[in-house]
N, C-alpha and C positions, 0 to 999 in steps of 0.2 A: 679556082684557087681561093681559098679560105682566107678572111683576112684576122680572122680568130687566133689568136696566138695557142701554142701548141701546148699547153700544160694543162691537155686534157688527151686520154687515148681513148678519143669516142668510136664505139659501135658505128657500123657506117649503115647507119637507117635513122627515119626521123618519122614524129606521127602524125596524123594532121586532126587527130580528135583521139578522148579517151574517153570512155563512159563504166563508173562502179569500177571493176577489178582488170579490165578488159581497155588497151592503148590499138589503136587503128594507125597503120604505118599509111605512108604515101603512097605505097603501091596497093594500097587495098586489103594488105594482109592482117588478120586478127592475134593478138597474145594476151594470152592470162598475164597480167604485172602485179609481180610478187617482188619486184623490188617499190614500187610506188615512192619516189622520188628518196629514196632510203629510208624508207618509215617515217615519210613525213606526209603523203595524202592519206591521212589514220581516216578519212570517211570514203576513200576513193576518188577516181574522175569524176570531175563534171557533177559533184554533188548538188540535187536542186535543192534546198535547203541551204546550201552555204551560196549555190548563184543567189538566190534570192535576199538576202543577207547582204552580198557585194553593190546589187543591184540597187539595194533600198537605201543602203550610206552613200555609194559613189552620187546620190539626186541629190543630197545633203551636202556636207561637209567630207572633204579625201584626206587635207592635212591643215591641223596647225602647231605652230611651237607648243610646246611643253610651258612656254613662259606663263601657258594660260590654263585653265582647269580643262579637263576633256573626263566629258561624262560617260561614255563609253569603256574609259580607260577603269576609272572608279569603279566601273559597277563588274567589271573584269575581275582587276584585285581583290575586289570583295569578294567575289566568288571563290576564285583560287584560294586567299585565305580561310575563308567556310569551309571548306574541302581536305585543306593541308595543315601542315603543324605551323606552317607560316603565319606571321603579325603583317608581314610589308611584304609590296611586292616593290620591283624595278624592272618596264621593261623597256626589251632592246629586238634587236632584229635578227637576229640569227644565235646560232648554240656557241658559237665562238666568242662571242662580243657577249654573253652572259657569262662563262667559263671566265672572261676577260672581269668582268664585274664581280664574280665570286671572289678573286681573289684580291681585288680591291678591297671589299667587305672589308673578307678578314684582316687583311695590313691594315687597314682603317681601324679596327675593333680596336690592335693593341696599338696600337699610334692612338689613338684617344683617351686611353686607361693608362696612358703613363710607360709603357713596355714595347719603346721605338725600336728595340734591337729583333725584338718577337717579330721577325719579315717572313721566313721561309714556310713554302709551300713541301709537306711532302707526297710524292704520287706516287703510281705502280709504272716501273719501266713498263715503256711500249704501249703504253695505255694510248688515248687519244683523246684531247680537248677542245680540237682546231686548230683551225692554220694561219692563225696570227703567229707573230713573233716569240709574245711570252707562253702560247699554249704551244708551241711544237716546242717550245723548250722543257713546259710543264711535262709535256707528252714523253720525253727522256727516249726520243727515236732516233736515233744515227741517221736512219733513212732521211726520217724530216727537216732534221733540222743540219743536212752536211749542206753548203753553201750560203750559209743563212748567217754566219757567225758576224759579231762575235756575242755568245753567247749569251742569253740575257739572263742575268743571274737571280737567284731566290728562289731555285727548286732540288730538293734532291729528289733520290731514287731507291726505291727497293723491289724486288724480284714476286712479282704475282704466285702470291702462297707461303711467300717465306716469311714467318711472323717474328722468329728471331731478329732476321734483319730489319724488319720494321721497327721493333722496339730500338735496335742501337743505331736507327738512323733519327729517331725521335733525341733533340737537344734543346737547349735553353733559348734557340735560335728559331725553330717550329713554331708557327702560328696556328696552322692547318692540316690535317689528311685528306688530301681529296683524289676522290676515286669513284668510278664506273660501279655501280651496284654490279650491273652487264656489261662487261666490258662489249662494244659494237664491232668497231676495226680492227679490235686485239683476237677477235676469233669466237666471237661469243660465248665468252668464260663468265658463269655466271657463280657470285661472289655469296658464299653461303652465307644462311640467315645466323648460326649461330657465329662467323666470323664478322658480319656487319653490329651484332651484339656486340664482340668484345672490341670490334675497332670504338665502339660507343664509349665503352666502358675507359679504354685506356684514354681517349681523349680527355674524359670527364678527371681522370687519375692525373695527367699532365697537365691538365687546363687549357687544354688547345681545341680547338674546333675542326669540327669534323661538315666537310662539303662531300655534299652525295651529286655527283656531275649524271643526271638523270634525260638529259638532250635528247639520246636515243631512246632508251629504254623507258622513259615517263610517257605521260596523257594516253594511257592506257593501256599501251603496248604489251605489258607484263601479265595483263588481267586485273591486275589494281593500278590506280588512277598514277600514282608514282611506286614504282618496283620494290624500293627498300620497305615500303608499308607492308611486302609478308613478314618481316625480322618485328615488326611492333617498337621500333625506335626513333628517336626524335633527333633528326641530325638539327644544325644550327643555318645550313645555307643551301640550297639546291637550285641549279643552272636548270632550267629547260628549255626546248623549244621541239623544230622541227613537228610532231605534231600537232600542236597546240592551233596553229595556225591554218589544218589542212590543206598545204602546198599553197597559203600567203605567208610570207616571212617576219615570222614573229617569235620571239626569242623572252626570258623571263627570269627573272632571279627571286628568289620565294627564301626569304630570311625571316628568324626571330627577332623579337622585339631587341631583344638585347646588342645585337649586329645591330639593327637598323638604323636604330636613334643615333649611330653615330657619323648617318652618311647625310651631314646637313645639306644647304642649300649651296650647291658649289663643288661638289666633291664631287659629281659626276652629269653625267649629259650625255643624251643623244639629239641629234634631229629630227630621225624619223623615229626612233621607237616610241610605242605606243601610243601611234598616229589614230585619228577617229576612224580609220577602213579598217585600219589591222584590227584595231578591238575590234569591233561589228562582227569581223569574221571569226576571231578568234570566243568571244562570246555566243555565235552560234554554233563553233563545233562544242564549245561545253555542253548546248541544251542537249545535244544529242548523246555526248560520253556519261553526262550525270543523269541521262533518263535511264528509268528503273530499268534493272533487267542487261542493262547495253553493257557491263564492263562482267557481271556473270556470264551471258554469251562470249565472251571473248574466251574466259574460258575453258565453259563445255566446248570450242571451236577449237580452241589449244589442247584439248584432252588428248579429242579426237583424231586429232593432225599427227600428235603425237603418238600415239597407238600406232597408229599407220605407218608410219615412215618410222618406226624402233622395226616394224613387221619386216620393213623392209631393209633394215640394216643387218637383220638376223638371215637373213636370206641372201643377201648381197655383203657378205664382213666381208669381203676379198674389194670390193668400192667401198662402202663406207665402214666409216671405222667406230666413228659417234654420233648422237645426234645431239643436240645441245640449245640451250635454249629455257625460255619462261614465254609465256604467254604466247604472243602471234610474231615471237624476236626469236628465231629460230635456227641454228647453223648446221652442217654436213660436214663433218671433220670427214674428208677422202683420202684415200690410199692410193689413188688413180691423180695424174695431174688435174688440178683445179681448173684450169682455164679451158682445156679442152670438154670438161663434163658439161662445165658452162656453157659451153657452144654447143654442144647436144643438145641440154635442156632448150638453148634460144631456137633451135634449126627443127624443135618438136612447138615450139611459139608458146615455150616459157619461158618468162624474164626472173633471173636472179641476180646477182650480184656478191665478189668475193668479200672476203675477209681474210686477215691473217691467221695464219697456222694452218695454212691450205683449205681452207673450212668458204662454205657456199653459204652467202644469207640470202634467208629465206624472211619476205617482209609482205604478208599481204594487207589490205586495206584492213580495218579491226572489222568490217561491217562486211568482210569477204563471206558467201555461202556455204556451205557443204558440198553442195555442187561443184564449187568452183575448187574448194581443195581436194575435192578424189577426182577434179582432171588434172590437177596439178602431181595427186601421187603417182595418178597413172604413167603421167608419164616420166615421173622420175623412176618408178621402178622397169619401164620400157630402158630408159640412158643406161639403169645400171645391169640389164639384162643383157644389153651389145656388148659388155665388157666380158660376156661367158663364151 
């Protein structure tokens, strides 16, 4: 008997090692993982470049307060801002507790400038931010947020695509639009370049700031280092994590100058975030995302993946219906129940993982082979051939 409390409907198998794209269960059994912690081990298992990395800080220094400088931490930020349209970073330890931080920022920005009334957050119903308090509210889910009340207030809502209703939910009250370039949990709806242009646009028209929530869909995932960089626009604040870290828990908020300067000393804190381990590791998965060549592979690997599994949706439209996706963030809109396809794929020893709108993510490591995704198509198009 578990003494694990139950708000988790876990798979009933566990692994005892995982090496690159590939988890080794207890009983000896092998699987391709193509969910890899939900697109958070972006180099794979057991990376030796990132052991060696954990191995060389953990002889050193594991943690200290933030009350002190951490040079790890600095040469991070530096980077990240080299890299992005960011001035500042702040980090934290998970995509939640940065999502949480974003919208500090912004309430901060205009609570400093004089415009205390300027508080509200607005998002795309159904979206997903985390599962803190204020992001399943931000998240605008019935499912999330029913027993959680009472409500935390400073966010509204409008309907993924409907841009009428966007503009008449925008008021003198809006601070912010924040939103999924890719939406992850919403079903892998991926938010056009020329609609994340005019959300640019209209922010700059209102004078409100625009948060690009990049947690899933950034540190590669996309094929660029952060998703929204195909649209060529400069948002003012972007939440990341999950792979920044590859599977150590490190979380990040990448703001303009303008935002930053006004999160003095006092305005916020963590404990652990941006501890001396977590940079080390999180600075070695950069050397490997910013060596030459490594985010163009991703890809020609996205091209390719995608060719193949469209082959197979034109073949099989009676199971799948779309396939969706940017870079190595990929989903299955199915016409066949979700859960049971899932159990195919796992019972053929691939690992997936659902999404909303009945849709299968599909998340392999960024450094997964070719090899490794034409066994992966094989056998998706084997699941969707038992359906004939």
């Amino acid at each position: 008997m578990s003494s694990l409390a139950k708000n988790y409907n876990r798979r009933q198998i566990s692994f005892k090692k995982g090496k690159g794209s590939y988890l080794y269960s207890n009983k000896g059994k092998r699987y391709l993982d193509f969910v890899q912690g939900i697109a958070v081990n972006s180099l794979g298992h057991a990376n030796n470049y990132l052991i060696k990395a954990i191995n060389n800080q953990a002889k050193k220094v594991w943690h200290v307060s933030n009350a002190f400088k951490i040079p790890e931490g600095e040469k991070l930020a530096k980077r990240l801002t080299g890299k992005t349209f960011a001035d500042a970073v702040i980090f934290q330890n998970s995509g939640a507790e940065a999502t949480e931080v974003a919208i500090k920022v912004a309430r901060r920005y205009f609570y400093s400038i004089g415009q205390k009334k300027k508080n509200r957050i607005l998002c795309v119903k159904n979206s997903f931010h985390g599962r803190t308090l204020a992001a399943i509210f931000a998240s605008g889910s019935k499912k999330m947020t029913e027993g959680f009340g009472p409500k935390v207030d400073g966010f509204d809502h409008f309907a993924f695509g409907d841009h009428k209703a966007l503009i008449k939910s925008i008021t003198s009250k809006t601070a912010a639009i924040m939103i999924e370039p890719i939406m992850g949990e919403g079903g892998i709806k991926v938010i056009p370049e020329w609609c994340l242009k005019e959300l640019r646009k209209i922010c700059n028209e209102k004078k409100i700031l625009l948060i690009l929530d990049e947690v899933q869909s950034g540190v590669g995932r996309s094929g660029k280092f952060l998703s929204y960089e195909y649209s060529k626009i400069i948002p003012d604040i972007v939440p990341i994590a999950k792979g920044i870290g590859g599977g150590f828990p490190i979380g990040a908020v990448l703001m303009t100058k303008k935002v930053a300067k006004h999160m003095s000393p006092g305005t916020h804190g963590s404990t652990f975030g941006g501890n001396p381990l977590a940079m080390s590791v999180g600075n070695a998965v950069m050397d490997q995302i910013f060596k030459k060549g490594f985010l163009q592979n991703v890809k020609i690997k996205s091209k390719f993946f995608f060719k193949k599994l469209n082959e197979i949706q034109s073949n099989y439209s009676n199971v799948i219906e779309e396939v969706r996706g940017k870079g190595l963030l990929i989903g299955l809109k199915l016409k066949v129940d979700q859960t049971k396809f899932i159990n195919k794929l796992f019972e053929n020893k691939l690992l997936t993982i659902k999404a909303a709108d009945n849709v299968v993510r599909i998340l392999p490591p960024l450094n997964v082979s070719n090899k490794e995704i034409t066994i992966a198509l094989k056998i998706i198009e084997k699941v969707c051939k038992s359906y004939n």
